[in-house]
N, C-alpha and C positions, 0 to 999 in steps of 0.2 A: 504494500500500500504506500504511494506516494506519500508526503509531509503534507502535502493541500491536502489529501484528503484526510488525515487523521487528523489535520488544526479544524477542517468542517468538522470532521466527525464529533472531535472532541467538545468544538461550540455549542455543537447543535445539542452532542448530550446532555451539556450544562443548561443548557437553555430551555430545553426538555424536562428537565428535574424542576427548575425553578417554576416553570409556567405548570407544570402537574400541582405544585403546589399552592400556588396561587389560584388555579382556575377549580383546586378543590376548598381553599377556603372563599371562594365567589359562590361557591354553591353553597358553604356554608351560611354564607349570608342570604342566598336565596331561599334557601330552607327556612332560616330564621322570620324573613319579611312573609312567606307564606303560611308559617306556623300563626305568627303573631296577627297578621290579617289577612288570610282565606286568599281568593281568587274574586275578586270585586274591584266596582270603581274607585275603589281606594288604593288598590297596589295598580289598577291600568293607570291612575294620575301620576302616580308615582317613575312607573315605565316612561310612561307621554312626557314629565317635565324632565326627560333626558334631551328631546329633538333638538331643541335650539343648543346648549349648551355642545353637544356634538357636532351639530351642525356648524357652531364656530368655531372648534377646534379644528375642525375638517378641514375649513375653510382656508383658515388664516396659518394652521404649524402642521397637522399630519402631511396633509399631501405637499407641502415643502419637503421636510423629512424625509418621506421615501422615493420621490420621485429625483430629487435637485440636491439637497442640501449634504450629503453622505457622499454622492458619487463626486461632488465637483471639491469638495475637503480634503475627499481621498485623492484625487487626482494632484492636490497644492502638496498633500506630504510624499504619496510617491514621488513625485519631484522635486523632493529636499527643498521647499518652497514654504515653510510651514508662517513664516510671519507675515507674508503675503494671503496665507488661506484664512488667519485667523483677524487681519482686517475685512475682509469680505465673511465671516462670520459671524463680527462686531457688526458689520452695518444689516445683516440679515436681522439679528437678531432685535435691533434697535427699531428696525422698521416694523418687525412682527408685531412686537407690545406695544409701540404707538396707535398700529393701525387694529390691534383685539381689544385695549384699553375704550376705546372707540365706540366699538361694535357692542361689546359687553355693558355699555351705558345706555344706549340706543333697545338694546334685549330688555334692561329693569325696567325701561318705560312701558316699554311696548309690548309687553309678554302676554298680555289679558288678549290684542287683537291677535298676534300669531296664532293662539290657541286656538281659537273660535278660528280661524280658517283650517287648520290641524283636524281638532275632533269636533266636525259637527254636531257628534251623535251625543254630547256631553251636556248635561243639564248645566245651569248658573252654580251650583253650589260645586259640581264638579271641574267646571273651569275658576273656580277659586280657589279649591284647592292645589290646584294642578299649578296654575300662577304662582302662589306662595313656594311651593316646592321648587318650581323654576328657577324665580329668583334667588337662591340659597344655593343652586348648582350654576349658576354663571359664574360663580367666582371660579369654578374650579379649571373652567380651559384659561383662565392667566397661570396657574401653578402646574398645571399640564404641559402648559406651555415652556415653562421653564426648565423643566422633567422633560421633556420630549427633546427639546434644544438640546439639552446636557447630554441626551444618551444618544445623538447623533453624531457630535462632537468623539464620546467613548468608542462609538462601532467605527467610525473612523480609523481610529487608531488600531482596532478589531479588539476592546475590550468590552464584554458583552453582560459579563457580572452585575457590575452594580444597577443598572434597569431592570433587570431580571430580579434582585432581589426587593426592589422596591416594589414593583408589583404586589408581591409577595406584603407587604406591610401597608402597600394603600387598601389590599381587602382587608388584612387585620384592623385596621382602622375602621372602614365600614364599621364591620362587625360590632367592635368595641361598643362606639358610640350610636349606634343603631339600636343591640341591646339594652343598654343602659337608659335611653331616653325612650322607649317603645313600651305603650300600653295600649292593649287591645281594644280596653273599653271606649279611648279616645283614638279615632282614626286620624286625628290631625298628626299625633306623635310619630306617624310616619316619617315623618322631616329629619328625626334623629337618623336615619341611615342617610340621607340628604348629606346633614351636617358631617356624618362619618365618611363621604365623599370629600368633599373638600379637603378635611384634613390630611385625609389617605394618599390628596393630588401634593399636598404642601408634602409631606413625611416623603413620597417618594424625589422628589427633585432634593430634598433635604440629604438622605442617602447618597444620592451620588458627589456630591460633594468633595468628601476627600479625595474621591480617585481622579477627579476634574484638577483639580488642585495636585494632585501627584502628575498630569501628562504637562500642566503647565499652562494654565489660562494668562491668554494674552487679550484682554479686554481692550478695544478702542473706543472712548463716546463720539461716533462718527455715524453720518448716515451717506455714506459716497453711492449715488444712484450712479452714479457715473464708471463706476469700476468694471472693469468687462468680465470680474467673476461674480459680482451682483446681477449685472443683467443676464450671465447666463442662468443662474439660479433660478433667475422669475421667467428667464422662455422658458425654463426645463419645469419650473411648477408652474404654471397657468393650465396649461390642461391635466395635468395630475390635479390639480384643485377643484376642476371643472368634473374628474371622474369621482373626486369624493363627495363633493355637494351633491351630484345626481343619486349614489349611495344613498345619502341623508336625504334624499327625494324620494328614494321606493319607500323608505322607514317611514316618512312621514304617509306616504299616499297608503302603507299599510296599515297603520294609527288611524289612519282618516274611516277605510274600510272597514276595521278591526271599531270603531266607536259606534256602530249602527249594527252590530252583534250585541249578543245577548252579554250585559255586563260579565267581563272578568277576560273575556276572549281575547282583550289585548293581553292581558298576561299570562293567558293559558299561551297565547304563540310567543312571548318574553320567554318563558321559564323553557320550552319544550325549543326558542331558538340555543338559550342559554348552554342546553344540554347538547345539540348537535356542536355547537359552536367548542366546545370543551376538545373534542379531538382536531379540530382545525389550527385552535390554538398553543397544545400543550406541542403535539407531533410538525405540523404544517409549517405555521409562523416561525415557530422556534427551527428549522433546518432551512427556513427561508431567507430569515434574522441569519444567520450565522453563514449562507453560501452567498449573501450580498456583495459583499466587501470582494469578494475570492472571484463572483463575474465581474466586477467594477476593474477589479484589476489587470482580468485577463481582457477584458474589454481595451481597458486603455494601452495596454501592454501589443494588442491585438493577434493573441495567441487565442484564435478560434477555434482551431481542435480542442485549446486544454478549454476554450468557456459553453461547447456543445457536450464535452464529456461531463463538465457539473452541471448542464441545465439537466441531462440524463437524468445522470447519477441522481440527483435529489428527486426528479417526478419520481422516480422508478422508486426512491425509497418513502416518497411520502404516502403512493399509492399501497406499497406493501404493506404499512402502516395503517392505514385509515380504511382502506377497504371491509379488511376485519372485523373495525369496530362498528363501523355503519351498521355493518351486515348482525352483529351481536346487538347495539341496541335495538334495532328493529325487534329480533326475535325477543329481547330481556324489556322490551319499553316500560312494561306495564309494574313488573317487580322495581322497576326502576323507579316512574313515579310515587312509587305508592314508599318505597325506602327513602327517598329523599323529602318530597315534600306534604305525605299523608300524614300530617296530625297535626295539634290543636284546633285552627279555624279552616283549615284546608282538607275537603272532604271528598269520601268516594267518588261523586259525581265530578268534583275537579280532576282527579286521575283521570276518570275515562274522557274529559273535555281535551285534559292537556297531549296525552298519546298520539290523539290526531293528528293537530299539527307534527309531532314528533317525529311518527312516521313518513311524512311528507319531506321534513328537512330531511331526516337520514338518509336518504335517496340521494341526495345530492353533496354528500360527505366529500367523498372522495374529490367530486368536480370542484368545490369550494376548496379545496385543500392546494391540489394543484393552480388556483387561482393564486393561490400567494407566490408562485414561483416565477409562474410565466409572465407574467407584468415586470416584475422585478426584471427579467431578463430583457425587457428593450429598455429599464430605464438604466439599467451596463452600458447600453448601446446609446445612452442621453437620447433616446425617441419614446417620447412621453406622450404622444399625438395619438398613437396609433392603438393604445389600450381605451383609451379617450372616445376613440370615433368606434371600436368595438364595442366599448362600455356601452355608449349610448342606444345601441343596438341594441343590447341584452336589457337596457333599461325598459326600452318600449316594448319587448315581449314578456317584460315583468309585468307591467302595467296593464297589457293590454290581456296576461292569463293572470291577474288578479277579479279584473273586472267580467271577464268570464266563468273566473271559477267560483266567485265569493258566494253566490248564492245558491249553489247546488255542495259545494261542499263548506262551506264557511269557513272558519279560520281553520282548516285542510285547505282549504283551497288557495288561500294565501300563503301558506309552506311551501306548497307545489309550485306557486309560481315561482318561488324563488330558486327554488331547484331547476327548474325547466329553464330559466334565463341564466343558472350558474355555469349548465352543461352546455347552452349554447354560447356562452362568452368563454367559455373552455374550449374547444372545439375552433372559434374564431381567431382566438388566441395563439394554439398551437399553431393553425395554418399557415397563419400572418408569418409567424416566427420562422419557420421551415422555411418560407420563401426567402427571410433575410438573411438567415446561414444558413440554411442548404439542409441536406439529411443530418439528422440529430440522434441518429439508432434509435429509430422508431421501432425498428424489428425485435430491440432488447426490451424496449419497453410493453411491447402488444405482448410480447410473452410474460415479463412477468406480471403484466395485467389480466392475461389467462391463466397461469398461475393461479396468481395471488384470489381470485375469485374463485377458480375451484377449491382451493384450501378453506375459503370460507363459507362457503357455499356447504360443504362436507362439516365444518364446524357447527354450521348455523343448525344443522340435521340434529345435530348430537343435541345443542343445546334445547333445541324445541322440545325433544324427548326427553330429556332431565328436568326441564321446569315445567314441563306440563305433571310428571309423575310428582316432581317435590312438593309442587303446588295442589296438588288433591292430596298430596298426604301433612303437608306444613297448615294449612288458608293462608291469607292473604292479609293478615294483620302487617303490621310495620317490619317487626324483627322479623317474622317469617318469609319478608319479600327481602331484606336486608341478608337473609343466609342464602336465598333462590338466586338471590343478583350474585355475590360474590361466587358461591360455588360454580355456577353456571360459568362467569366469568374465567376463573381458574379452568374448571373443563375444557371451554373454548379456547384460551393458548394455550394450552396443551396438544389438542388434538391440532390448531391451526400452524404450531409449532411443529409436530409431530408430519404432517402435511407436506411443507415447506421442506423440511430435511431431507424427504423420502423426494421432494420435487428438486432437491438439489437445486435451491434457491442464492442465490449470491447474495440478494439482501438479509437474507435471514444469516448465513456466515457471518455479517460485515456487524448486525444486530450482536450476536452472541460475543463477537471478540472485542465490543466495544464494552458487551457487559463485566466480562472476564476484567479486563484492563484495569476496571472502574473497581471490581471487586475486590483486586488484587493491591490496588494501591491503597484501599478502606483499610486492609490487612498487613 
């Protein structure tokens, strides 16, 4: 195994551990918000005053971030250029907070009308509270901001640690102050997980801190529009901007649909996106996060055999990854709901509400997954257009199989659209891509994607027959679906493990020696 690939390996692992952690105490908090208030217009207000506050982070620092700001830093240090990169990420940065500072004053005013164009379907008491919550989460994309900034600056350098572990302590923060200030009897108290946002957004840019201060911050108070690594920053994010706002436009046109359902259906499709979204993030993101920096460089390097062998390399290992689990929670969905968020004020009828939608995402696991790669790999290539005018395509077939589906399957039917528009901006993606560097060993990949699905496919068998027997012999109380999920769990890699070996899989090899390594050095 090359050195590039064990430094991916090794990031991704890290970044893999960290986001497991995190994205299980995100569901600790979602447990908690659904324990403490059921599935109603109190947690969908709660869902809904996320839109704006994402909406301008999106706006104004994510799609800088992944599109512009990483690939052209990284391009200043490769270069032995580093005080030259870090005036151009003085004035990025000075421009950002002027111009969110802004925006974020303009959202306190005006938050009551956004709403009412958002959720029509919300009575007066429910766009008050939804307002109140709002305002209490705009603070949080100015400390997002600064946290997002920081850990672009870090991956630069390819340190991947310290974002990774704040993550990790912006949901313990949730949690903390969401528990502590939450009583059932009052559904305003909801706001204490609100307020556990914000702080969770301060504590994570707070963490990274030392390591920022260890690579060497060269702070300039300048805003030179003028410098030709500023302007290329803003060609290379304008349409990455344009593909995250349209994002925060299906969400919102989902909200809009999802508010003229029978209350709580925005959060029956929140909790059951929350749960498909869990293997996109901990597996996907994190080998995505970590093979950035490694296309950026072969990109500028313009060593396109070595940046076709990792765009491979990483689909081939994210699908070997994700496929499985789609393919398990589908079969586990319902042991799942019912362990995770069946008790206190969340009940039977919420389970079978929330499954639906569930189903619907899990379908579209895989396609979502591979969606964090393939973008990433034209913005290597600094062409940020081209995911943009794709995007836009997958957007209008979200839309237009929302407004078809909502009323024969309801909030299923809004799942499915997003699956159906994932696999076709996947699909769109791939092509585009192949056209601009040529064959990418498609042939390695369709195999282990036949593979990887018959292993699962042979898993999913096993699993159906082990939880249909445990579950007529356990019921369906809490702990009984909480022994049905994990054993089943365990069964399925085993047998999906067991699979793999016998299919003489390379990603499954590359899987175990990365575990061994990790195991060896604990030891």
């Amino acid at each position: 195994m090359s050195s590039t690939n064990r430094t991916l390996l090794k990031a991704a692992g890290f970044l893999m551990a960290a986001q497991m952690a995190s994205r299980l105490l995100g569901f600790l908090r979602e447990t908690l918000i659904a324990g403490f208030f059921g599935q109603s217009r109190v947690t969908d207000a709660y869902n809904t005053a996320f839109i704006l506050p994402d909406l301008l982070y999106w706006l104004l620092v994510g799609g800088v971030l992944s599109a512009a700001f990483i690939p052209v830093f990284s391009e200043y240090i490769a270069q032995g250029n580093e005080d030259e990169g870090w005036r151009v990420v003085s004035s990025v940065v000075n421009i950002i907070f002027l111009v969110l500072g802004v925006f974020v004053l303009f959202g306190l005013f005006f938050t009551p009308e956004f709403l009412k164009l958002m959720v029509p379907g919300f009575q007066a008491k429910d766009i008050a509270m939804t307002t109140h919550l709002t305002r209490i989460l705009l603070m949080q994309p100015l400390f997002m901001a600064f946290s997002g900034l920081t850990m672009g600056v870090l991956n630069s350098y390819k340190i991947f640690w310290p974002s990774a572990l704040g993550t990790v302590f912006y949901n313990a923060s949730v949690i903390f102050f969401g528990t502590i200030l939450a009583n059932p009897a009052k559904p305003e108290s909801i706001s204490g997980f609100a307020v556990g946002v914000v702080v969770g957004a301060l504590v994570n840019f707070a963490i990274q801190i030392p390591a920022l201060r260890k690579v060497g911050v060269r702070y300039h108070p300048i805003i030179d529009w003028h410098h030709p690594g500023v302007r290329r920053i803003a060609a290379l994010a304008v349409p990455i901007i344009l593909s995250y706002s349209l994002n925060q436009i299906q969400i919102a046109v989902n909200n809009n649909f999802g508010s003229t359902l029978f209350p709580g259906s925005i959060s029956a499709i929140w909790y059951s996106s929350r749960l498909f979204q869990m293997p996109v993030g901990i597996f996907a993101l994190a080998i995505a996060v970590a093979a950035f920096p490694t296309m950026t460089e072969q990109a500028a390097l313009k060593q396109w055999d070595g940046l076709r062998e990792t765009i491979s390399r990483t689909i081939r290992m994210v699908v070997f990854i994700t496929l499985p689990v789609s393919v398990g929670m589908i079969v586990l969905r319902f042991p799942l709901i019912r362990a995770l968020f069946q008790h206190g004020h969340f009940t039977a009828e919420d389970t079978a509400r929330t499954t639906v939608p569930l189903l619907y995402f899990c379908l579209g696991i895989s396609a979502q997954s591979v969606i964090q790669i393939l973008p990433r790999a034209f913005y290597a290539l600094q062409d940020t257009w081209t995911p943009v005018i794709l995007g836009l395509i997958s957007m209008a077939i979200d839309i237009l199989c929302m407004f078809l589906l909502v009323h024969p399957l309801a909030a299923g039917g809004l799942a499915l659209a997003d699956t159906v528009s994932a696999v076709v901006n996947m699909l769109l993606l791939f092509y585009v891509l192949r056209k601009k560097l040529g064959k990418m060993d498609g042939r390695s990949m369709l195999i282990t994607g036949l593979k990887t699905l018959f292993s699962s496919l042979l898993m999913a068998f096993v699993i159906w027959i082990w939880s249909q027997w445990t579950t007529r012999f356990l019921g369906v109380k809490t702990i009984s679906s909480l022994i049905v999920l994990i054993s089943g769990t365990v069964l399925g890699a085993v047998v999906f493990g067991i699979s793999a070996k016998v299919l003489k899989m390379e990603e499954f090899e590359q899987t175990v020696g990365l575990l061994q390594r990790r195991f060896k050095r604990a030891h």
